[in-house]
N, C-alpha and C positions, 0 to 999 in steps of 0.2 A: 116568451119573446127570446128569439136568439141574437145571439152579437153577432156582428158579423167577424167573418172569418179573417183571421191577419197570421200572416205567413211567423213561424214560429221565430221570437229572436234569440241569435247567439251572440257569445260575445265579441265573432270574428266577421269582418267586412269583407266581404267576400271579393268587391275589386281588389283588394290587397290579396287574396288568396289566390284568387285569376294571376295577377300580375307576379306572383311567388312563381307560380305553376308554369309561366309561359317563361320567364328568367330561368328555372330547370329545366327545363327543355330547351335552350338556347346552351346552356351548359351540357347539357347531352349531348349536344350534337357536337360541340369541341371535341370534347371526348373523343368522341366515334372519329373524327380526322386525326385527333393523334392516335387514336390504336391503329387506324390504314396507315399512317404514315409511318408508324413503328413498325409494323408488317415490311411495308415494303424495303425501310432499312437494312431490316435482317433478313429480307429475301436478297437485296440488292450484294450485303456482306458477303450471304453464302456465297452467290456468284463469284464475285471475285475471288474468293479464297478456293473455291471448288476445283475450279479450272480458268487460271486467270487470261491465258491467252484467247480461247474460245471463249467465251460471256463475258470479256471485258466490257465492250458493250452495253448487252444486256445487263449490265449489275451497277454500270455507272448510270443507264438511265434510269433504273429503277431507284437507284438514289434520288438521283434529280426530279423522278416525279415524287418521291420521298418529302422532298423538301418543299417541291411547289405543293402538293393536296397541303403540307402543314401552314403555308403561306396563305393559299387560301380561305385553309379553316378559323384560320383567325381574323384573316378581313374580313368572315361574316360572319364570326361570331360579336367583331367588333360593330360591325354595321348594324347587327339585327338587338343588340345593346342597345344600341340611340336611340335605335327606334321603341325600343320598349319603355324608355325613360320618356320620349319624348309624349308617350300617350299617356302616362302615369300623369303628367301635368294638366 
């Protein structure tokens, strides 16, 4: 007579390990907007130090999209936080 078959146990809950896994990756992806957004600063710097009459310009929008990708990577980092709290409940 065999038993039937039950999935092996650990001693970790695997919704809490899902829900680890998706909060790192919500963290990754901050990350990734502030390296582009550091990118663009010191693309933005070179500019205006390089040649600041010619790429003025170009080196203050690059800041200023600088600043916005940093703006917006954290209003969804913050947005996509709620929501992962909000399904943890």
């Amino acid at each position: 007579m065999t038993s039937p078959s039950r999935p092996p146990q650990s001693g970790y809950d695997q919704q809490l390990l899902a829900a680890a896994r998706t909060r790192f990756a919500n963290e990754r992806t901050l990350l990734t907007y502030v390296r582009t957004s550091l990118a663009l600063t010191g693309f933005g710097l070179a500019l205006l130090q390089l040649a600041p009459r010619r790429t003025h310009v170009l080196g203050l929008g690059a800041l200023g999209m600088a600043a916005l990708l940093l703006l917006v990577g954290y209003l969804r980092f913050r947005y996509h936080a709620r929501q992962i709290e909000e399904c943890r409940r």
